[in-house]
N, C-alpha and C positions, 0 to 999 in steps of 0.2 A: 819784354812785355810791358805795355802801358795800360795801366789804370786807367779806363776811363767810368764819367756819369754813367751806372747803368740806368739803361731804358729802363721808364717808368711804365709797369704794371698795366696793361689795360684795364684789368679787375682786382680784386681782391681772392683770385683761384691761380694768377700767375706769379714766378718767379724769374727775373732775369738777368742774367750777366752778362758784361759787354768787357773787352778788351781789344787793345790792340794789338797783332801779335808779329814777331819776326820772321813770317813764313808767308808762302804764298798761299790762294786757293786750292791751288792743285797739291801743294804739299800736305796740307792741313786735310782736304779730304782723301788722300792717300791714308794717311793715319786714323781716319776715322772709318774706313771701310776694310782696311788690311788686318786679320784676327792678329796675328803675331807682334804687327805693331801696334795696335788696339792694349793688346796688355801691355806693353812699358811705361803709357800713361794716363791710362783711364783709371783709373782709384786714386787718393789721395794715400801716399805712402805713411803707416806702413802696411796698407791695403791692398791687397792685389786680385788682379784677375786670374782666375783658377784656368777656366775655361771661357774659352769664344768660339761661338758656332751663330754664323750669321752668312747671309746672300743678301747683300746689299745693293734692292731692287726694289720695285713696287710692289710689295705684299711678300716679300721677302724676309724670313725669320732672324729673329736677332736675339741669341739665345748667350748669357752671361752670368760665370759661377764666381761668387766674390767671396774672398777668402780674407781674415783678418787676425788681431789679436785677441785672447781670450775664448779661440773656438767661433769666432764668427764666419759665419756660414752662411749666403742670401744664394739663391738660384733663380734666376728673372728671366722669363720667357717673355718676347714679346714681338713686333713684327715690325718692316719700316713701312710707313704708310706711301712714303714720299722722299727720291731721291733723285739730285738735280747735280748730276755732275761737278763740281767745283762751286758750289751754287746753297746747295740747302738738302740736307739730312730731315724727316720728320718719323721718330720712329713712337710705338707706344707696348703697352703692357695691357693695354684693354683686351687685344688681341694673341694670339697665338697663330703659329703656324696653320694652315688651312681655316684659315678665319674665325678657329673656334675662339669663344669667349670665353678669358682665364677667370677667375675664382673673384679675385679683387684688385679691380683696377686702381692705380696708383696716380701716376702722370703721362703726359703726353710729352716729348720735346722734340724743339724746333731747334735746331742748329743752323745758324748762316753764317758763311762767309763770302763777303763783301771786302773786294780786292781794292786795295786805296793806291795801288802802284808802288816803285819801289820797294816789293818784296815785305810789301804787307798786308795785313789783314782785320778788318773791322770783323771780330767773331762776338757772334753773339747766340746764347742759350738761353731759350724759355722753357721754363719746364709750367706745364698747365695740367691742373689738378681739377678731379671732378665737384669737389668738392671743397667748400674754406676751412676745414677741420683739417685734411687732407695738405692742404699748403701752409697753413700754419707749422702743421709739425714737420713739414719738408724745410721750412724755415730753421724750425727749433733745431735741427740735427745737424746743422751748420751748413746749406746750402752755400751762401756766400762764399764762409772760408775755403769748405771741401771744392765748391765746383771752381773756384779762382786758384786754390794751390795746380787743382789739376788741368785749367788753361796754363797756367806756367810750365807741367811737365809737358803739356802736347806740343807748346812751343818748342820747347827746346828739342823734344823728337823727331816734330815735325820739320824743322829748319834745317835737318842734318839728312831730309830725303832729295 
């Protein structure tokens, strides 16, 4: 994985991380649509995915139980708005299954991966919040560190599909 400038913020409600990664498109979104391989890398360890219940499609649910130290316990419903084959993920939490609107919505995010050849990948995560309270404290809780440890596990999962 290579560090690279993340993109700057179109506002002050986004958050974004940018890396380079040793995987292709097509590997990187295998692992991002496959439940099984979804939990080896998605939390930053020692956090993990309990459960993945997701149809990774256009209005298709993306339902995720995170489990952690000290009893931490989160259950996030949410749906993809938009999925582009080897291409771009856009899933949110505003929504639920059959379009209902959940309780309180958090962020929206945009996944792309953008193939630069040779078995790499410009991936990039924006997470957009409805609110600047809202992205503040997604800052505060280590967005950077958490979502960049966990581009490094996906790499490594991902490059071994």
């Amino acid at each position: 994985m290579t560090d690279t400038a993340d993109i700057k913020p179109a506002n002050n409600r986004e958050l974004v991380l940018t890396r380079v990664l040793n995987a292709t498109p097509a590997q990187l979104f295998k692992a991002w649509t496959t439940p099984e391989i979804l939990k080896e890398w998605f939390m930053p360890k020692p956090y993990a995915l309990a459960l993945v219940d997701m149809e990774p499609r256009d209005g298709g649910k993306f339902r995720t139980v995170m489990t952690g130290p000290d009893g931490f316990h989160m259950d996030s419903t949410g749906v993809f708005l938009k999925v582009e084959k080897d291409r771009r993920i856009i899933t949110t939490d505003a929504f639920g299954p059959d379009w209902k609107p959940t309780e309180k919505a958090f962020f929206s995010a945009e996944i792309l991966f953008d193939d630069l050849g040779n078995g790499k990948t410009r991936y990039t995560a924006i997470a957009r919040h409805w609110n600047v309270e809202d992205c503040e404290a997604h800052e505060k809780m280590g967005f950077h560190e958490g979502w960049g440890q966990v581009a490094g596990q996906l790499e490594e999962v991902a490059s071994r599909l």
